[in-house]
DRENKOL-191984 format. One line per 2 residues: their letters; for each residue x, y, z of N, C-alpha, C, O, CB. Coordinates in Angstrom, 3 decimals. Glycine has a CB too. Layout:
// residues N
A> X/Y/Z/X/Y/Z/X/Y/Z/X/Y/Z/X/Y/Z ~ ... .
***
This chain:
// residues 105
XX> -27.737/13.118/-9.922/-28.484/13.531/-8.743/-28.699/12.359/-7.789/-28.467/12.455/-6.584/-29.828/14.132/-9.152 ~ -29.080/11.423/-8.282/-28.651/10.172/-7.466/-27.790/9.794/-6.466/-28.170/9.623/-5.308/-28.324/9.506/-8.076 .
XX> -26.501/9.633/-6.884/-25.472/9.879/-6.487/-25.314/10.461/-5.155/-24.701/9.995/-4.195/-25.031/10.466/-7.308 ~ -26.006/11.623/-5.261/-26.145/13.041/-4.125/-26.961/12.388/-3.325/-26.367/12.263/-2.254/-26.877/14.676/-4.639 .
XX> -28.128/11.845/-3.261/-28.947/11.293/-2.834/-28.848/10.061/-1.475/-29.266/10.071/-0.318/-29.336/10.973/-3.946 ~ -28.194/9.207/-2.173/-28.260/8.044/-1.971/-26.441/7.307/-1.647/-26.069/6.148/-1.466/-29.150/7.554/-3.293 .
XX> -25.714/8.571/-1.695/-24.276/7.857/-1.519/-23.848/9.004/-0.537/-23.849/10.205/-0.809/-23.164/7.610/-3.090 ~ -23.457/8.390/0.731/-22.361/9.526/1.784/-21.282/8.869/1.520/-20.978/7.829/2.102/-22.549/9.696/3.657 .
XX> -20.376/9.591/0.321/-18.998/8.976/0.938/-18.172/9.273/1.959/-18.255/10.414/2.413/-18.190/8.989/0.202 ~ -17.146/8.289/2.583/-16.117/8.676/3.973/-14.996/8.725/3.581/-14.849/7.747/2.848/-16.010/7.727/5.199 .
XX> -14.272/9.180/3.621/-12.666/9.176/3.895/-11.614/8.461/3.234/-10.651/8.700/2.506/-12.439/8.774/5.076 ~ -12.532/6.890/4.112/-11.666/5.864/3.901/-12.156/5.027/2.644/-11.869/3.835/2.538/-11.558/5.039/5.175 .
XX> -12.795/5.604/1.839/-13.789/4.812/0.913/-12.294/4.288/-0.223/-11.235/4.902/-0.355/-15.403/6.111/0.009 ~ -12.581/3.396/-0.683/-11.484/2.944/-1.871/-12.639/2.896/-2.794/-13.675/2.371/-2.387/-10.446/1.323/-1.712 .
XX> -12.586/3.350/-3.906/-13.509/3.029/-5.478/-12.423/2.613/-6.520/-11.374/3.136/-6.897/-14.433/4.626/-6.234 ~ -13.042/1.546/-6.812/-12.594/1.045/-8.035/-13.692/1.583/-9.270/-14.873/1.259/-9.398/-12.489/-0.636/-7.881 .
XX> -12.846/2.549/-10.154/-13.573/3.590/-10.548/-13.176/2.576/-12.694/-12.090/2.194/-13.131/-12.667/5.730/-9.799 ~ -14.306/2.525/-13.253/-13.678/1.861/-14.446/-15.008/1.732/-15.784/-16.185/1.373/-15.759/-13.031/0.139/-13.838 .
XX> -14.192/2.172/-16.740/-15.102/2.009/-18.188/-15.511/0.272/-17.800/-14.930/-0.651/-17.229/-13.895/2.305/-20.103 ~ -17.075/0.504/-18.590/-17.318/-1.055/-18.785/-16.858/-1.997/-19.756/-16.545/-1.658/-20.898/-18.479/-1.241/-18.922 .
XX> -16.806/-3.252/-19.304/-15.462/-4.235/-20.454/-14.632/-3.752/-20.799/-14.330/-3.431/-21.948/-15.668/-4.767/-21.775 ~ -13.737/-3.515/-19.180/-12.011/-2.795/-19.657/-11.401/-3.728/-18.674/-10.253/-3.504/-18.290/-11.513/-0.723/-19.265 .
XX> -12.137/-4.865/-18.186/-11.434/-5.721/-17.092/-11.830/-5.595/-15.568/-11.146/-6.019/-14.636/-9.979/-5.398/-17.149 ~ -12.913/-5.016/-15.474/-13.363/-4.285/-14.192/-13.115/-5.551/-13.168/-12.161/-5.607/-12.392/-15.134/-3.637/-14.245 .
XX> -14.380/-6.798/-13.328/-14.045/-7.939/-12.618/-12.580/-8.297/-12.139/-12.504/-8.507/-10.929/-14.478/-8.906/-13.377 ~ -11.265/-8.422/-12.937/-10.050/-8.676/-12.590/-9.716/-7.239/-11.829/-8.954/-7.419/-10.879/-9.137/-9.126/-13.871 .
XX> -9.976/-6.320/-11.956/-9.181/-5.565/-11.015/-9.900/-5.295/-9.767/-9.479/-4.411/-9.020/-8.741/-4.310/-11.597 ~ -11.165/-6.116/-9.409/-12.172/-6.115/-8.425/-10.804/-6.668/-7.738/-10.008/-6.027/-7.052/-13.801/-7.004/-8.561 .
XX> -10.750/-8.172/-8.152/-9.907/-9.309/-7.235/-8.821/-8.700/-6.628/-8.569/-8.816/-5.428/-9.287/-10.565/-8.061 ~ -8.037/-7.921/-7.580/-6.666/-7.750/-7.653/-6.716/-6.635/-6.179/-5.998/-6.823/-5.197/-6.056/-7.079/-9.387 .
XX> -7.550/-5.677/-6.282/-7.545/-4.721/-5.347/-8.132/-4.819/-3.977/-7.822/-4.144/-2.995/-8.042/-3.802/-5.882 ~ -9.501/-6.265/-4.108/-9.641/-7.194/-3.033/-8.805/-7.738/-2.548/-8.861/-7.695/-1.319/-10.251/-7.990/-3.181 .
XX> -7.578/-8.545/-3.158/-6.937/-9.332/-2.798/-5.477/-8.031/-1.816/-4.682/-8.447/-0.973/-6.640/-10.423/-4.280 ~ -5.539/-6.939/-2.173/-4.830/-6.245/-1.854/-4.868/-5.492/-0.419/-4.117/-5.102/0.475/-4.845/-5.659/-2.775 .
XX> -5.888/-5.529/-0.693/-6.293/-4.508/0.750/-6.472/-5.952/2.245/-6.222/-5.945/3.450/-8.531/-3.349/0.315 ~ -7.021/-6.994/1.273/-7.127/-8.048/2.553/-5.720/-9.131/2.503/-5.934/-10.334/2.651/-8.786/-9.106/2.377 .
XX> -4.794/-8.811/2.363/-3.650/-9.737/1.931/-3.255/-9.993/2.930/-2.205/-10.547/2.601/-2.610/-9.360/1.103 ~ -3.294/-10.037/4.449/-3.009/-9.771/5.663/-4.289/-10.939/6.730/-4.204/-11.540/7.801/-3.146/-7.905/5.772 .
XX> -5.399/-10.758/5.643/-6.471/-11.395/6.707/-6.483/-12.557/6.061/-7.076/-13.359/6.782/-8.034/-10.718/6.939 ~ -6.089/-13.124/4.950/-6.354/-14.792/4.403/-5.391/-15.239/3.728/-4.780/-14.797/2.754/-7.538/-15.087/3.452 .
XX> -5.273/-16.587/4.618/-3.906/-17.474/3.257/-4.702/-18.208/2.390/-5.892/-18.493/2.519/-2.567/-18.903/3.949 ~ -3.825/-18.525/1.365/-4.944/-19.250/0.192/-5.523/-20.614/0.136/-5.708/-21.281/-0.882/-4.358/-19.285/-1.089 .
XX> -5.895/-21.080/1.878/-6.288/-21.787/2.034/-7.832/-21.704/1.834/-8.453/-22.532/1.168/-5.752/-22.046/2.885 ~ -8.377/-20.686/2.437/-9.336/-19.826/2.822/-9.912/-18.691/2.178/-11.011/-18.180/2.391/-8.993/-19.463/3.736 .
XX> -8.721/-18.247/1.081/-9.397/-16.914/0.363/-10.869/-16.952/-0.203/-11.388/-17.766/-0.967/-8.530/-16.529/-0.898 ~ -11.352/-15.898/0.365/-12.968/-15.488/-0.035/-12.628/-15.764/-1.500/-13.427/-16.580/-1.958/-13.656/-13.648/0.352 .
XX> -11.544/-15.290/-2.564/-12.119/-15.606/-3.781/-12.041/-17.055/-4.506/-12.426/-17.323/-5.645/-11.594/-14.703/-4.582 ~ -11.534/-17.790/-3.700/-11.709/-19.220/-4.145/-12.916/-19.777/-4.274/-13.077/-20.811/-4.922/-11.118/-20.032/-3.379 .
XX> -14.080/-19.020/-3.549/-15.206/-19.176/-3.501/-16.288/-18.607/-3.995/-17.383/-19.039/-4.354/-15.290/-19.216/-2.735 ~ -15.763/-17.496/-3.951/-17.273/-16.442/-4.916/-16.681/-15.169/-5.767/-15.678/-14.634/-5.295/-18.644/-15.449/-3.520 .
XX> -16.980/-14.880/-6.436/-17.253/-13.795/-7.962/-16.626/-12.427/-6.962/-17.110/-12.180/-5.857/-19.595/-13.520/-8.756 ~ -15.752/-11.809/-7.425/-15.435/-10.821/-7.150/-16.573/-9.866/-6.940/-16.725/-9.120/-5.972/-14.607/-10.554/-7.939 .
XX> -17.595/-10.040/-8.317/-18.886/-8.895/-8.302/-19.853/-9.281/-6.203/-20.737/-8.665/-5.607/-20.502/-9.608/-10.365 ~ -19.013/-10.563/-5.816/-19.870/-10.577/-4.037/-19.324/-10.405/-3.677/-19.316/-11.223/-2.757/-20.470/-11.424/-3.140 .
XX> -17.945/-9.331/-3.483/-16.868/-9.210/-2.567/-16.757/-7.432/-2.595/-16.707/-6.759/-1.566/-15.365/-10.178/-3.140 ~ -16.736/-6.965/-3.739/-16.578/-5.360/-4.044/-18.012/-5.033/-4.660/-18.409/-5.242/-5.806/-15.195/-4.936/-5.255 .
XX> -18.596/-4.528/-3.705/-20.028/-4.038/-4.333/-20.422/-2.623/-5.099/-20.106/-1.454/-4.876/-20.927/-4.031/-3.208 ~ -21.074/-3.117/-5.882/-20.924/-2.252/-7.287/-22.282/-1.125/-6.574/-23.459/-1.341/-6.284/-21.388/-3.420/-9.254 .
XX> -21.536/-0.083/-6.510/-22.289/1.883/-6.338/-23.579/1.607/-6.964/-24.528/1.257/-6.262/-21.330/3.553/-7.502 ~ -23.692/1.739/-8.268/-24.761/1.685/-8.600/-26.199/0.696/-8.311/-27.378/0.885/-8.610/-24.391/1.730/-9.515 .
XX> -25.773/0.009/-7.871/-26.827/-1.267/-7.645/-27.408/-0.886/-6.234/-28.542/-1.026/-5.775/-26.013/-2.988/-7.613 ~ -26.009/-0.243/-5.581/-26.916/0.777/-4.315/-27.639/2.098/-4.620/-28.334/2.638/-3.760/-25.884/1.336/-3.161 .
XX> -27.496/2.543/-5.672/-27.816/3.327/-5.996/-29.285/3.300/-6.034/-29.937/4.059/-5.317/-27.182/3.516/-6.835 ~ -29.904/2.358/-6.936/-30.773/1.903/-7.793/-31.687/1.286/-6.039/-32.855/1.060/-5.724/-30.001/0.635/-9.299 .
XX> -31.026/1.257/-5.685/-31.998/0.515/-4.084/-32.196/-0.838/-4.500/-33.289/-1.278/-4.145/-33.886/1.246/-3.631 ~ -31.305/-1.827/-5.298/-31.582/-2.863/-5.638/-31.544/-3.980/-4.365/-30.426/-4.388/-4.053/-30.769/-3.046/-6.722 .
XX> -32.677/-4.478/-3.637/-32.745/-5.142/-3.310/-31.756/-6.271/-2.400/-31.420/-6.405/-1.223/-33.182/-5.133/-4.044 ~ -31.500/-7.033/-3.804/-30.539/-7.857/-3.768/-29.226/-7.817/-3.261/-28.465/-8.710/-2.889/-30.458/-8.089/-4.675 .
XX> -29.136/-6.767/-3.315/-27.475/-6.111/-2.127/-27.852/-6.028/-1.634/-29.062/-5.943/-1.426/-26.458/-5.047/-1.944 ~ -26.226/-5.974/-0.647/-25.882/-5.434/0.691/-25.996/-3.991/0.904/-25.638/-3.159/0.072/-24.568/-5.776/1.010 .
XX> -26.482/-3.733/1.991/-26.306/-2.025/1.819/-24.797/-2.102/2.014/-24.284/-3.122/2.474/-27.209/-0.841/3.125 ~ -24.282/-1.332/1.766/-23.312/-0.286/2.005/-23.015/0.304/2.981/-21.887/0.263/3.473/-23.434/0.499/1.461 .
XX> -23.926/0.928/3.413/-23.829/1.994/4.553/-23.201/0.777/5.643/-22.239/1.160/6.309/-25.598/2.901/5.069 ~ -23.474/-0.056/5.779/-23.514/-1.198/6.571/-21.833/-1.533/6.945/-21.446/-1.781/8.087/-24.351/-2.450/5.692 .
XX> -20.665/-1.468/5.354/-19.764/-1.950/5.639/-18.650/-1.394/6.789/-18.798/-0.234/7.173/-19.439/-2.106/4.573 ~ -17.646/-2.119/7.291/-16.786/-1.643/7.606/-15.841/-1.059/7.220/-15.507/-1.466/6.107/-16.595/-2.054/7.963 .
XX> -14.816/0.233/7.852/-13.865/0.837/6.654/-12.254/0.131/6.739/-11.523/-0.248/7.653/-13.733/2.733/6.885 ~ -12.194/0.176/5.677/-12.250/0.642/4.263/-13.762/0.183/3.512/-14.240/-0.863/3.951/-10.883/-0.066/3.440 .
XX> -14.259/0.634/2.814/-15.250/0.046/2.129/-14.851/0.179/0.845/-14.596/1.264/0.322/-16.522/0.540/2.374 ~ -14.779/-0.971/0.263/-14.616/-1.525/-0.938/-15.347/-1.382/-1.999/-16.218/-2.211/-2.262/-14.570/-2.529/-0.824 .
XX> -15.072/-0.118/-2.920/-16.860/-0.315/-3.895/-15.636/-0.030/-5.509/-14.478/0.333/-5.719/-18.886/1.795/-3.419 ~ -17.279/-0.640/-6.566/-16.620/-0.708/-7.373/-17.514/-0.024/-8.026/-18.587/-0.133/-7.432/-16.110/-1.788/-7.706 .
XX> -17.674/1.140/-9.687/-18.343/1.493/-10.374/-17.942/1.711/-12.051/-16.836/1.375/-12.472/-18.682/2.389/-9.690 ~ -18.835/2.226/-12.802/-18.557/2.976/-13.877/-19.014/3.881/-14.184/-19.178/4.075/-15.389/-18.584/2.577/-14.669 .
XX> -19.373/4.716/-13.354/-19.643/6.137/-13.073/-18.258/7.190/-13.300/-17.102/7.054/-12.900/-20.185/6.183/-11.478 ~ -18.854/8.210/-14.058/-17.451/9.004/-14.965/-17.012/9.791/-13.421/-17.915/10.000/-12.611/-18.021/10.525/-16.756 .
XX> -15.921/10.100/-13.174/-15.677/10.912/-11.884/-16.320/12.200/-11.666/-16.159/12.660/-10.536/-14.326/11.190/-11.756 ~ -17.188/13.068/-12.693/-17.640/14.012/-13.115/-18.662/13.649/-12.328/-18.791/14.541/-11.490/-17.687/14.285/-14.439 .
XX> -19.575/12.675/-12.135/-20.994/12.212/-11.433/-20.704/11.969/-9.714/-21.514/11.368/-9.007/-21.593/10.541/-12.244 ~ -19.591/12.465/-9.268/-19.507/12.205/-7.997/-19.608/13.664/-7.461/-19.434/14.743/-8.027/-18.242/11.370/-7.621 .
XX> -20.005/13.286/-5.971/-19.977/14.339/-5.145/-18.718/15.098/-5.257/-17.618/14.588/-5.473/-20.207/13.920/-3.855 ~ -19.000/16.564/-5.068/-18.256/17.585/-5.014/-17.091/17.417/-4.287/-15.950/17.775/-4.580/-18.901/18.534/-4.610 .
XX> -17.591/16.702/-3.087/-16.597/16.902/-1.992/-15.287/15.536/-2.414/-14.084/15.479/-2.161/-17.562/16.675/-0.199 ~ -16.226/14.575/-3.149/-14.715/13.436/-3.261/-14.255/13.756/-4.668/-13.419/13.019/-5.192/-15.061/11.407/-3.152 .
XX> -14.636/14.577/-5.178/-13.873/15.255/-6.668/-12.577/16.046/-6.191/-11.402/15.691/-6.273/-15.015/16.549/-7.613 ~ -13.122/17.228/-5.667/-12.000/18.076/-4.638/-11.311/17.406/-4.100/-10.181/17.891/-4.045/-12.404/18.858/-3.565 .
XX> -11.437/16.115/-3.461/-10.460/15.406/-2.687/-9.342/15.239/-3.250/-8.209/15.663/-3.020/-10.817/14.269/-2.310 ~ -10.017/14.221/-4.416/-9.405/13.575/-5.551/-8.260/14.255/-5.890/-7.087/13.929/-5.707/-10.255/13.478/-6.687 .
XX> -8.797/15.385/-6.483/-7.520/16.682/-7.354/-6.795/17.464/-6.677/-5.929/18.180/-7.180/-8.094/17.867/-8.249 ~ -7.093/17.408/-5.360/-5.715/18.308/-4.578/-5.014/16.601/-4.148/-3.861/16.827/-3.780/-6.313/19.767/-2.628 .
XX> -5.204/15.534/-4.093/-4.055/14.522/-4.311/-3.405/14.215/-5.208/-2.238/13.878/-5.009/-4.245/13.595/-4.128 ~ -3.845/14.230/-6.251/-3.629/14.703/-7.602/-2.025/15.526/-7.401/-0.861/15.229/-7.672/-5.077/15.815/-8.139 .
XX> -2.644/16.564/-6.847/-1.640/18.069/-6.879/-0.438/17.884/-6.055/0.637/18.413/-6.336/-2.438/19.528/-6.180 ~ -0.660/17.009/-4.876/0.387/17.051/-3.871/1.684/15.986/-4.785/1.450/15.227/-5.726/-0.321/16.335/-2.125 .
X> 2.840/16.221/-4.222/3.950/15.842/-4.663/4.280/14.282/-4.247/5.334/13.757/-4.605/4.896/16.825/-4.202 .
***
């Protein structure tokens, strides 16, 4: 119910969707490093400098109204989020999304 609450997803949202201690952190980078591969040479890469967990911000911690984050609502799109929330706990509407892409060829 949370979830419902407290998360509008858009469109352009990317989730890095993942069981906990299955490597989540490395595929933060990997999918950071993917989407921005265009905006930094590795002179400069944001992750030479800070923890993947300050680059892909973790759903739940917005969830929770924790403080200490960034909102969300805030980012630009694509927005980059990461969770371990089962796909079953998401809104209706990005489940449906999900499974007719799923379906297409």
């Amino acid at each position: 119910m949370l979830i419902d609450d407290h998360f509008n997803p858009r469109p352009t949202d990317i989730i890095v969707a993942t069981s906990p201690k299955c490597g989540t952190t490395w595929l933060r980078s990997l999918v950071f490093s993917i989407i921005n591969r265009n905006s930094f040479d590795f002179n400069n890469h944001p992750l030479s400098k800070a923890n993947p967990r300050d680059l892909v911000h973790f759903l739940e911690a917005h969830i929770r109204g924790d403080m200490s984050t960034v909102s969300i609502d805030g980012l630009l799109a694509p927005r980059l989020l990461s969770t371990h929330l089962p796909c079953s706990l998401f809104p209706k509407c990005m489940t449906d999304d999900f499974r007719l892409h799923l379906r297409r060829p």
